[in-house]
N, C-alpha and C positions, 0 to 999 in steps of 0.2 A: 504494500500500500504506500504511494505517493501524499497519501496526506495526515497533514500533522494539525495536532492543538496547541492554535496559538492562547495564550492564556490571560491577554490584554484587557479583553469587555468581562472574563468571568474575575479577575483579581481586581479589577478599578474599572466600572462598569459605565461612568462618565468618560468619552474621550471624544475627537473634532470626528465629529459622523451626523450622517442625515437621517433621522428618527422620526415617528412619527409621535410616540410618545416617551416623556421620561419622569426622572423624580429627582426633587431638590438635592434629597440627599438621600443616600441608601444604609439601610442594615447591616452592621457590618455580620452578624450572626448569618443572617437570613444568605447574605453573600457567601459567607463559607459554605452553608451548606448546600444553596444551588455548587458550588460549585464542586464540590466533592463528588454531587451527582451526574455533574458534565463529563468529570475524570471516570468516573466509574465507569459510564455509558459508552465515553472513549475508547478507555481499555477492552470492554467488552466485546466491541465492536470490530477489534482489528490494530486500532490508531496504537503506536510505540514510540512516537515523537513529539516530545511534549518543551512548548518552547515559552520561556517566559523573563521573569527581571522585575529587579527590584522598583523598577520605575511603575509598572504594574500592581498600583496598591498592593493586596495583602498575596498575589498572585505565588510571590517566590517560597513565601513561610508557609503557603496553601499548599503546596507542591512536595516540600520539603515533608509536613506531616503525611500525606497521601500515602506516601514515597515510605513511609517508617514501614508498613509490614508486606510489603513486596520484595517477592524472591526471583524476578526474573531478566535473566540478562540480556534481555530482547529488546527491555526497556530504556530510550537515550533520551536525553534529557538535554535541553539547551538555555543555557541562560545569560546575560547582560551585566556587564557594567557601566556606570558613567550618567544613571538619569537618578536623582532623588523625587520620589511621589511625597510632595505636599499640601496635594488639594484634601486631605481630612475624609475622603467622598462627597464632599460637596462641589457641587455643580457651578456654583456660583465663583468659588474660589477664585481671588484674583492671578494665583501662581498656580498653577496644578503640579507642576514637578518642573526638578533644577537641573542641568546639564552641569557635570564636573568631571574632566577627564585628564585630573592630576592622577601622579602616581599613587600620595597617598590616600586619594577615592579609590581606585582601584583594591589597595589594600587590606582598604577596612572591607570593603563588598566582601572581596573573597573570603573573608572570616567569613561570612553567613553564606553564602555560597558552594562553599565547599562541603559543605552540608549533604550537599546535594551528591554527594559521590555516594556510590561508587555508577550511580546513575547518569552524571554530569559527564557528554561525552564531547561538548562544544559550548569555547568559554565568547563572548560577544561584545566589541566594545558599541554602545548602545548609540545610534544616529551617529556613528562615526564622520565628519566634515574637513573641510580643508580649511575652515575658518579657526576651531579650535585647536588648528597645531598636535592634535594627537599622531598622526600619520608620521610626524617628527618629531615628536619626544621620546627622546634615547633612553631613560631613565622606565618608561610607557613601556616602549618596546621591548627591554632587556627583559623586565618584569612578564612579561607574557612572553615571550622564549623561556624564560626560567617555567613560568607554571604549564606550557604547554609538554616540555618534555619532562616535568619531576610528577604531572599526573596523567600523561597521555591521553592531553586533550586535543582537539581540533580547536583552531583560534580562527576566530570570526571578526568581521563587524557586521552591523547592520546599515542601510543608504537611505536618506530619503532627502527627498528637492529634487532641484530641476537640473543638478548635475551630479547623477547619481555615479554615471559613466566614469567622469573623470575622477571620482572620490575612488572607484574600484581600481580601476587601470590603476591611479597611485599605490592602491595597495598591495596590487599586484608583487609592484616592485622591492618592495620593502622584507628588506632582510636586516637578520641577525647574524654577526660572524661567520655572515655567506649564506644563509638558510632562509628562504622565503620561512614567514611567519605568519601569513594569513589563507585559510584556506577552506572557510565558507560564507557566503555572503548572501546576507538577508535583506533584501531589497524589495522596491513598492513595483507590480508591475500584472498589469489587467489591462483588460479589451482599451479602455482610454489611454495609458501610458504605457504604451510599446515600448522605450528607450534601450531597456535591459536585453533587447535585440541583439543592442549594436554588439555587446560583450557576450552573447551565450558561445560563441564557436570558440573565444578563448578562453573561455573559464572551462569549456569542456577541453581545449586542449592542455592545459595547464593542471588540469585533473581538480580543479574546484567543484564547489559542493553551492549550486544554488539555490536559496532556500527564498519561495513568493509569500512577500506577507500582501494585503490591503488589497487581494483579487476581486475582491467587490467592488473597490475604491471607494472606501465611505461611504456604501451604499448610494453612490453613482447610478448605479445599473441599474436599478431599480426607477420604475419610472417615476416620476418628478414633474409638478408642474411648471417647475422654478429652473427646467432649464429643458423649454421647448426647443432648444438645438437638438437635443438628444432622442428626440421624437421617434425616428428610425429605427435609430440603436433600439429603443426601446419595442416596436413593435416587431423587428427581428428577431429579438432576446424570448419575446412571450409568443411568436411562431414556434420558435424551437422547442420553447416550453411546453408546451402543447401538442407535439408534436412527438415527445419522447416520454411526457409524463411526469414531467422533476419540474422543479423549481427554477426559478431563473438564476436563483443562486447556482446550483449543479449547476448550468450551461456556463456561467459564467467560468468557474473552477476547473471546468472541464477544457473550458481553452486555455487555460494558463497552464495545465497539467501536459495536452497535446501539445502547445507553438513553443514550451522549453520543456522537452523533454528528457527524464531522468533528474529535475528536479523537483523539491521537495516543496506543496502546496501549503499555504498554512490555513485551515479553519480558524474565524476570527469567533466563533459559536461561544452565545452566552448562555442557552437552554440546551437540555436535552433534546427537544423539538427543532431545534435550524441544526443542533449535528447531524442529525438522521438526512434533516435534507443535506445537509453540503455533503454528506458519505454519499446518494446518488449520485454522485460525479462520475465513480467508476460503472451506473449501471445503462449504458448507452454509449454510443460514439459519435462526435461528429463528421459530415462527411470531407472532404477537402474542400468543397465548393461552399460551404458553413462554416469552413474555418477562415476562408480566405474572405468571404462576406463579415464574418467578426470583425479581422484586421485589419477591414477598409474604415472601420471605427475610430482609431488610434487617432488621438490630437497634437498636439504639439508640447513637448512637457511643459514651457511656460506656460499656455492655458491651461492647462490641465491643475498645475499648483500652484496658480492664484486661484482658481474655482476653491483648489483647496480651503487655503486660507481665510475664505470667506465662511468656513463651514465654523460651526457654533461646538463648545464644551456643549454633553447634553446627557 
């Protein structure tokens, strides 16, 4: 199985998406335990890739307990450093969480992260950028060379903006004492923002590991009054849907799992109920001529992440 739980909307269920409803502030109780039921359902189901961070409210210490009476080494586990969640679960919060990608952020996380072994099989620096100087801090680096090979881990980042491209290709490049030091990469990329195109042939020749978060795109995809450009898109998305029997979500998932193939999808599922659908992804195929009608969809990434931007904590 190609898809994974991401564990964003069930650990801090406030984040920038298009909702049709929400709440001021949430339960943190009531939080845990939908979400221990989302893991269970997960596992049940197939899913062994479970992806999350401490920037995701109570997502990492949810995971960490789950994770206490499991015996199976099938189970891989991905997590972040570099985002502090300070929105409390309120919606209104004026900061919802801080970007810090000093060394010693890094080392205080991994105290609570580490937790997560012997399940923890890829470590993530979280919205990796070229603006915060991570990609060249020596001190950064040497620190994940060291934890990558003292717990044989996979080192990550994650991308998002409108130059996601050139944050990868940089990372590409980046070695330690001659050793490339990053080697899977968690990026935004659905029917709207193609970009992740331009690098799929070298991240599969280089033998990288691409991991699609946001394949809904904020629930984009979903039809929307508030952005009758997408009219099309939309009534393509609900032909297929009905045409195969799943959700628009599955079709959606389902071309990002087809146009980069052999990487890893992430489920953004806050209920039991949208896992089951986003698991139809594998029970249908599109045809070439479906997939190629998708990818006439693709905008421009600056449009596409100012739309973003526009979109509301919710």
């Amino acid at each position: 199985m190609n898809l994974g739980l991401g564990m964003a909307a069930i650990g801090r269920p406030h984040y920038i998406n298009v909702r049709t409803n929400t709440v001021a502030k949430s339960n943190v109780n009531d939080l845990k335990t939908t979400g221990f039921k989302v893991l269970d359902e997960a596992y049940n189901l197939g899913v062994r890739y479970f992806d999350t961070a401490p920037g995701y409210g109570l997502a990492e210490n949810l995971l960490i307990d789950w994770l206490s009476d499991k015996n199976d080494k099938t189970i891989q586990v991905a997590t972040k450093w570099g985002y502090i969640y300070t929105a409390n679960f309120n919606k209104d919060a004026l900061v919802h969480e801080v970007k810090e990608h000093s060394v010693s952020k890094l080392k205080a996380q991994w105290k609570i992260s580490k937790s997560l072994l012997p399940f923890l099989t890829t470590y993530q620096i979280h919205s990796a950028t070229l603006e915060t100087g991570v990609l060249e801090n020596t001190a950064v680096l040497k620190e994940l060379a060291y934890l990558k090979s003292a717990f044989n881990l996979k080192m990550g980042i994650s991308t998002t903006g409108v130059n996601q491209v050139e944050v990868i290709k940089k990372a590409l490049d980046v070695t330690v004492e001659g050793t490339p030091v990053f080697d899977t990469f968690q990026s935004t990329y659905n029917i709207l923002d193609q970009t992740i195109l331009e690098v799929g042939a070298l991240l599969k020749q280089e033998n990288k590991k691409l991991i699609i978060k946001e394949a809904l795109a904020n629930g984009r995809v979903f039809r929307n009054k508030n952005y009758p450009e997408y009219n099309d898109l939309y009534k393509t998305l609900e032909s297929l849907s009905k045409k195969y029997g799943v959700g628009v979500d599955a079709v959606a998932l389902r071309f990002c799992a087809k146009t980069m193939p052999e990487s890893m999808v992430l489920s953004g599922a806050s209920t039991v109920c949208q896992l089951r659908e986003n698991l139809k992804m594998d029970a249908f195929a599109l045809t070439g001529e479906e997939l190629n009608r998708l990818q006439s969809f693709g905008v421009k990434p600056e449009t596409y992440w100012n739309e973003r931007k526009q979109l509301k904590w919710n």
